[in-house]
N, C-alpha and C positions, 0 to 999 in steps of 0.2 A: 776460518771457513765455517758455514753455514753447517747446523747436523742438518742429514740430508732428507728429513721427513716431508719437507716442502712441494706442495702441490703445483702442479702447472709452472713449473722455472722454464719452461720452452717460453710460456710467455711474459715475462719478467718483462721484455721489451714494449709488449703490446700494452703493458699495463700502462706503462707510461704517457700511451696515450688518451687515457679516459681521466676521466676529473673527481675533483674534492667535491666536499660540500660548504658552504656559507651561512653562517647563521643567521643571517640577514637579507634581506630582500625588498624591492622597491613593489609600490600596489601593480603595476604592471608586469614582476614577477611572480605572483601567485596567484601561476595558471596551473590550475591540475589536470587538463586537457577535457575541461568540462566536467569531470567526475570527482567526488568526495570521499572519503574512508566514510563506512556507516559508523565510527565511533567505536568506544572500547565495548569489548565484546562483556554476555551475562558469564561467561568463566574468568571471576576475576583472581590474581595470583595472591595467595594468602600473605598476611603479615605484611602488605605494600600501605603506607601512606594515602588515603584520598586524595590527595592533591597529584600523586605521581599516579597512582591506579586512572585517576580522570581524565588525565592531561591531552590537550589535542595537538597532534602532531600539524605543523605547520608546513605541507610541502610546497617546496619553492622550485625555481629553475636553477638546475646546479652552476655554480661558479665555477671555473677555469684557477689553476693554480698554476707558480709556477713552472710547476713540469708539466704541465698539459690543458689543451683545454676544455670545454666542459662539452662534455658526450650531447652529443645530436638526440634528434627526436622528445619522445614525452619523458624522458628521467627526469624526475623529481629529485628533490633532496629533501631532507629536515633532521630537525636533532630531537632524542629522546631522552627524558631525566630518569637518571638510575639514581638510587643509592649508591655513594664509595663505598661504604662498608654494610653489608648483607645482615651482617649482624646487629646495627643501629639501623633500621630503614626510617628512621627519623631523622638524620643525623646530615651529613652534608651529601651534595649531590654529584654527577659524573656525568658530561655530557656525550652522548653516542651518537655517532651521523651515521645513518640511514639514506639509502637509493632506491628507489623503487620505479616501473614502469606497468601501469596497471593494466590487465587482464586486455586483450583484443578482442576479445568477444563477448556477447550477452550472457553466455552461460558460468559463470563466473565460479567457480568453486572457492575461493578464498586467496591466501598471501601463500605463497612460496617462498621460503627462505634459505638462501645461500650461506655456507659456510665454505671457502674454497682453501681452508687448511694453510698449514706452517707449523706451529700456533705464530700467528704476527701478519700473516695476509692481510690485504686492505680488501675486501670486499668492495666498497663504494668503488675502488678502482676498476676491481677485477668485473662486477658484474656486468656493466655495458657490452665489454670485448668478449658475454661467455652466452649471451642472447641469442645470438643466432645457433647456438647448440640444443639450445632448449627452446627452441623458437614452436618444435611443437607443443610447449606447454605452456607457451606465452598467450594463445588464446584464453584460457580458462584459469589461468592463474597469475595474481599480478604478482614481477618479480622481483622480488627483496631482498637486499644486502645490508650491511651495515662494516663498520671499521671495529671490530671489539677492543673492550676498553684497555686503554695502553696501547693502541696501534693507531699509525697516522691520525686522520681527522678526530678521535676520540682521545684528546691528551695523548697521544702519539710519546714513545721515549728513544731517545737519542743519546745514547751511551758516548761518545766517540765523534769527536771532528774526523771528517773527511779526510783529513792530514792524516791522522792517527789511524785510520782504517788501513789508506796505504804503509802508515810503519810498519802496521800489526802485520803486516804478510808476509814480511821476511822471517818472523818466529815458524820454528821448526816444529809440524805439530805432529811430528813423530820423532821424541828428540833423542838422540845414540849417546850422550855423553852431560855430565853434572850440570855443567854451565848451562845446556841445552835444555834439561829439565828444570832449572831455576830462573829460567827465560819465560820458559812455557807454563810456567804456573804463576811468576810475577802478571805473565799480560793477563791470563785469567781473571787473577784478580782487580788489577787494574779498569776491566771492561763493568766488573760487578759496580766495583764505589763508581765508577762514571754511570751505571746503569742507578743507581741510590742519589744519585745528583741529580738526578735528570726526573727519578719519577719520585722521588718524596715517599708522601703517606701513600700513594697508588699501588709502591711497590709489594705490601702486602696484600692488595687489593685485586689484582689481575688472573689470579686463578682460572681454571678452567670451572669448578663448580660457580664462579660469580657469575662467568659469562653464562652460563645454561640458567642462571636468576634474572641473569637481563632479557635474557629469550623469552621467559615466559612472563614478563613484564612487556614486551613488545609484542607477544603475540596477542596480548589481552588487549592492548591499546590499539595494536592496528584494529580489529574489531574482529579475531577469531577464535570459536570457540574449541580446536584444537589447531595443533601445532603441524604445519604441512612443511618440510623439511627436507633441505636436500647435503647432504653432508659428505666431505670431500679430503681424503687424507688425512689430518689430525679434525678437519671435522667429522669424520668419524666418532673420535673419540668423544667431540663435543657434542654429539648428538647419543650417543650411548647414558654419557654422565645426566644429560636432560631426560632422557625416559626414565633412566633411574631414579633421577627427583621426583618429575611427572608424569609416570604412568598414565596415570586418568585422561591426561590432557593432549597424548600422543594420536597425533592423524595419521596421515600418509608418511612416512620415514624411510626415504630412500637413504642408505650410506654404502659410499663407493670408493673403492682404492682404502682401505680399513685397514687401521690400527690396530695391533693384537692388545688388547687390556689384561691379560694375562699375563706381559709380561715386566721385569723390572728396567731397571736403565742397564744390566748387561744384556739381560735378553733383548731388549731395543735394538742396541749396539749390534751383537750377533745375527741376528733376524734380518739386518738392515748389508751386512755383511755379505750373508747369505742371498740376499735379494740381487744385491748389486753383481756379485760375482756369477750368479746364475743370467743378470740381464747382457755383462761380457761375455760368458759362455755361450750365448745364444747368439748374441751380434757376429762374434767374431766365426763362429759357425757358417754365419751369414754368408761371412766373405772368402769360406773355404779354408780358414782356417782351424789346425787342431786348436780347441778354447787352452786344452795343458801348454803348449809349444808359447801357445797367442800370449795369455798370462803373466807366464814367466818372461816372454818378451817386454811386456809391458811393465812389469816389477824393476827389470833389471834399468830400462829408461830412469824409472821415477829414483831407482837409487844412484845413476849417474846425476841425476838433477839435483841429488841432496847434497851431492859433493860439488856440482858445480853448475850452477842455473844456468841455461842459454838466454842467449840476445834474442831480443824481438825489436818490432819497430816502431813502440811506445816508449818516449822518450825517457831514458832514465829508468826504464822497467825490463827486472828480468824472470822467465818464466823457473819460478822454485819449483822441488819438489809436490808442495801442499796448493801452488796455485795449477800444475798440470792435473792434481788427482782429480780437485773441481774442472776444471775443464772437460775432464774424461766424466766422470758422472754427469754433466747437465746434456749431453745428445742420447746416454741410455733412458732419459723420460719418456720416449718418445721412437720409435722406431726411425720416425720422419729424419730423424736427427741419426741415425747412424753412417748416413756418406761424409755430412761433416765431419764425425771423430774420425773415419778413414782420413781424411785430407789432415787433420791436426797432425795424428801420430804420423802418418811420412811427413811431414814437417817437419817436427820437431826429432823423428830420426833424421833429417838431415840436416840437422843444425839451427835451425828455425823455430823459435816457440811462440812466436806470434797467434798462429791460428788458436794453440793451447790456450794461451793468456785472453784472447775475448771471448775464447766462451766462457773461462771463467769468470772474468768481469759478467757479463748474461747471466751468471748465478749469483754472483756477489751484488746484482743491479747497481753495477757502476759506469755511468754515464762517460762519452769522449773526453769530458771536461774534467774528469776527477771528482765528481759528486758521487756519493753511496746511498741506497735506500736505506730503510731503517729497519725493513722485516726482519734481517738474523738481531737487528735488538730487543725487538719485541718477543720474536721467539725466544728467546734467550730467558727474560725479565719471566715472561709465562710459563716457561716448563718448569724451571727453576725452582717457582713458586708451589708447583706443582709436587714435583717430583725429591721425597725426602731423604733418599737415598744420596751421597757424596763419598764416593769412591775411592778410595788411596791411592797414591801411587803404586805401592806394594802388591795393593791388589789386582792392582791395572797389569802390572808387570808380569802376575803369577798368571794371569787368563792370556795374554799379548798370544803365547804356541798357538793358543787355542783358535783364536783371533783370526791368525794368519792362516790355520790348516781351511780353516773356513773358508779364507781368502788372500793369495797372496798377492792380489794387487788393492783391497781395499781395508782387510783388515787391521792390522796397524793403524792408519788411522782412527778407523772406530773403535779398538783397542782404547789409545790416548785419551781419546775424545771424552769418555767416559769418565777420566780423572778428573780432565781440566775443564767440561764442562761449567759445571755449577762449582768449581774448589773457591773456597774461602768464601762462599757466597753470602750476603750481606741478612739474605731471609731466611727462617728456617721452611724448610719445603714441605707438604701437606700429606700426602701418601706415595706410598710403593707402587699400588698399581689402582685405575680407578677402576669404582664403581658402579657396575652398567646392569648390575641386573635388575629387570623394568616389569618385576611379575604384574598381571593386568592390565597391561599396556597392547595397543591393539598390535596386527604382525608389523614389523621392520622386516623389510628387504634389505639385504647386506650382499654387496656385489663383488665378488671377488675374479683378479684378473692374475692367471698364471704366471705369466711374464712379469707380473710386476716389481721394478728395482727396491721401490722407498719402503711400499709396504707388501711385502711378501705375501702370497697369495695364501699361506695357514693363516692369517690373521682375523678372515672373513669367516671360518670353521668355528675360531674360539670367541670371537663375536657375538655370533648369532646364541655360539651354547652359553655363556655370560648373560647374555640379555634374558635366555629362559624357552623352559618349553610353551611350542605355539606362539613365542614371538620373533623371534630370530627366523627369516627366512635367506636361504645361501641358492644367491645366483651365481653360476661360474662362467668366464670367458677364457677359454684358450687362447691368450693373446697375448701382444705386447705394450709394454710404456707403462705409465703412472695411471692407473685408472682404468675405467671400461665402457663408459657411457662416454656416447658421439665420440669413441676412440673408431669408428670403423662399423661394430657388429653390426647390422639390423636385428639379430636377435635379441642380444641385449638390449636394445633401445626401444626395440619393441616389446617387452617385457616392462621396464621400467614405465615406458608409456603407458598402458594398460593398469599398468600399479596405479599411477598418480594420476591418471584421468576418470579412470572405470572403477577404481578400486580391488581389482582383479589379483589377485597374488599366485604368483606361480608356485608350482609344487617345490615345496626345500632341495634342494639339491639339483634343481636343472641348470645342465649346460651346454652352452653353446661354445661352438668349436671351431 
């Protein structure tokens, strides 16, 4: 299973249906709907190559892959040259696909760019299907995605046949006995060396500080002189770590649904705990239910499932313990999604894990046919790299009470999680916690949403104060799901709006209810 930081898994499906990009292209494909990039912008990003600082982006009409085909209207594609390695920017290159639909109207303020979180999101995928949410800032800003590098169309890594994704899901990843535990930390490993097979020399190269170097190498190339950003669940973080680099070069900085930077891989874990058990508490409220009664109802299912999965009616497939818990977290994303987990769980209380088992497939992005996405391996390959902290068993074991008082339907797992993550992992990992603070940097808005499962709404408090005073500004929404922008508000979105069109920043601390 997926750690559960992943932004928008309601639309795992949706994504499916928006397209790659092609490096290639016929003269009669390189329409850019009459309009040009003005070329690379006068803030160029220090230490790059002339040849890369120069380079002109070639936007073509995106191609159709095989799982989809290639998004309607003016979407462009094209690929941008990074440096592999940030430290050699002389050295060999990394190619980045890039989406873009430019600005609808004459008053054009620049590129906006999307980061829709994981770390391992496709962007190119995601951003067609997220257009009409941001449709009012698609007049005045053209809107920009990309795949970061190590994910799909960018060298993309693929740990794991299809086949092996389904063995891997009968390991117990909350495991009660020896054999269990030396189950659960062989597959870990096993996922690393197929993750070291698959990305090479990249696998030291994927970080989160690279990707905020390739940012400001595309925002120089698209042609702007700061950086207008919109950043989403672990983009968040990736837009924290880029102001920290560049200050100077920070525009508009929306970040929504936030990462706490402050914390290590147990505080993740716990916070993530916390989050999730708080978005049960609230659903099952919903339904009139006591969340204490509701809970322990739901604990006591998942440990009937550890001892003995139910039938569903995918053939050969039975609903485990670790595949019901993912089922149960992918409809708390979203409020929208709370009548489905009512329908799962009497389901699967009466014998039935069917309904369980596809929405966990919907998080796992595993297709009718037994095909897997690749996001939990890119996620994986990127925090990894990331994240220098590697957990013991021991120590897993010693925090587990803690884990569970937290939460006794989610704890345990992210208890484990935390062991078997990154165990034996093939790279040494980079820091504890990053670094965001962006003194001189103009304000960021950081929007925090009470309700929210992945990233807990303290997240956005320690954010803003990490970033620094006078830059961190904390929008709050009383609400639910992953997120808070075109979740529902009009205040939120009207706030945000005003940010990124007018340059308007509300007061710290305002919220909508």
């Amino acid at each position: 299973m997926a750690r559960l930081v992943r932004w928008t898994a309601l639309t795992a499906a949706a994504a499916l249906l928006t397209a790659g990009c092609s490096g290639g292209s016929s003269d009669e494909d390189k329409d850019d709907g009459g309009r040009s990039s003005a070329g690379p912008s006068a803030v160029a990003p220090s230490g790059v190559p002339k040849a890369l600082a120069s380079q002109t982006l070639d936007w073509a009409r995106c191609k159709g892959t095989d799982d989809a085909p290639a998004p309607d209207g003016d979407w462009r594609c094209a690929t941008l040259k990074a440096p592999l390695d940030w430290s050699d920017p002389d050295g060999e290159t990394i190619d980045l696909a890039l989406i873009r639909s430019r600005a609808s109207g004459d008053d054009r303020i620049g590129s906006l760019l999307f980061n829709f979180g994981g770390p391992g999101g496709s962007g190119v995928s995601m951003m067609p299907s997220y257009a009409d949410t941001v449709s009012s800032l698609h007049e005045r800003y053209d809107l920009v995605s990309w795949d970061p590098r190590g994910v799909a169309a960018s060298e993309g890594v693929r740990c794991r046949t299809d086949e092996a994704m389904e063995a891997a899901e009968s390991v117990d990843s909350t495991p009660d006995t020896p054999a269990e535990e030396q189950a659960y930390l062989e597959d870990a490993a096993d996922f690393g060396e197929g993750c070291e097979k698959s990305a090479g020399k990249l696998m030291a190269h994927v970080s989160t500080t690279d990707t905020a170097r390739d940012m400001d190498l595309m925002r120089h190339v698209l042609g702007d002189a700061k950086m207008h950003y919109f950043g989403i669940s672990y983009g968040t973080e990736l837009g924290g770590v880029y102001a920290h680099l560049f200050p100077k070069h920070v525009g508009r900085v929306i970040l929504d649904a936030v990462v706490d930077p402050s914390a290590d891989t147990m505080g993740h874990a716990e916070n993530q705990a916390r989050g999730f058990q708080r978005a049960l508490d609230d659903y099952l409220e919903s339904t009139g239910q006591d969340p204490a009664q509701g809970s322990r109802k739901i604990a006591d299912l998942l440990e009937r499932l550890d001892a003995e999965p139910l039938p569903t009616s995918s053939p050969g497939r039975k609903l485990t313990q670790t595949l019901a818990l993912t089922g149960i977290v992918l409809p708390l994303y979203s409020e929208s999604g709370w009548p489905a987990l009512t329908s799962a769980l009497e389901a699967a209380e009466e014998g039935d894990g069917s309904e369980l088992l596809a929405l966990a497939d919907g998080y796992n992005e595993r297709d009718p046919s037994g095909r897997y996405g690749t996001t939990t391996h890119s996620q994986r390959v990127i925090s990894c790299l990331d994240d220098k902290q590697r957990p013991t068993v021991e120590e897993t074991k010693k925090l587990l009470p803690r884990f569970e008082k937290v939460s006794p339907v989610f704890g345990a797992f992210l208890g484990w999680d935390t062991a078997g993550w990154c165990h034996d992992w093939p790279v040494a990992g980079q820091h504890e916690t990053p670094e965001v603070s962006a003194p001189g940097a103009a304000p960021v808005l950081v929007v925090g949403n009470t309700g929210d499962p992945a990233t807990p709404y303290e997240g956005a408090r320690r954010m803003a104060d990490e970033l620094g005073k006078d830059v961190g500004v904390v929008l709050t929404w009383k609400g639910e799901g992953h997120g808070a922008y075109g979740s529902g508000s009009d205040c939120v979105d009207s706030a945000v709006d005003a940010y990124l069109l007018k340059g308007t920043v509300p007061k710290d601390g305002k919220v909508c209810s």
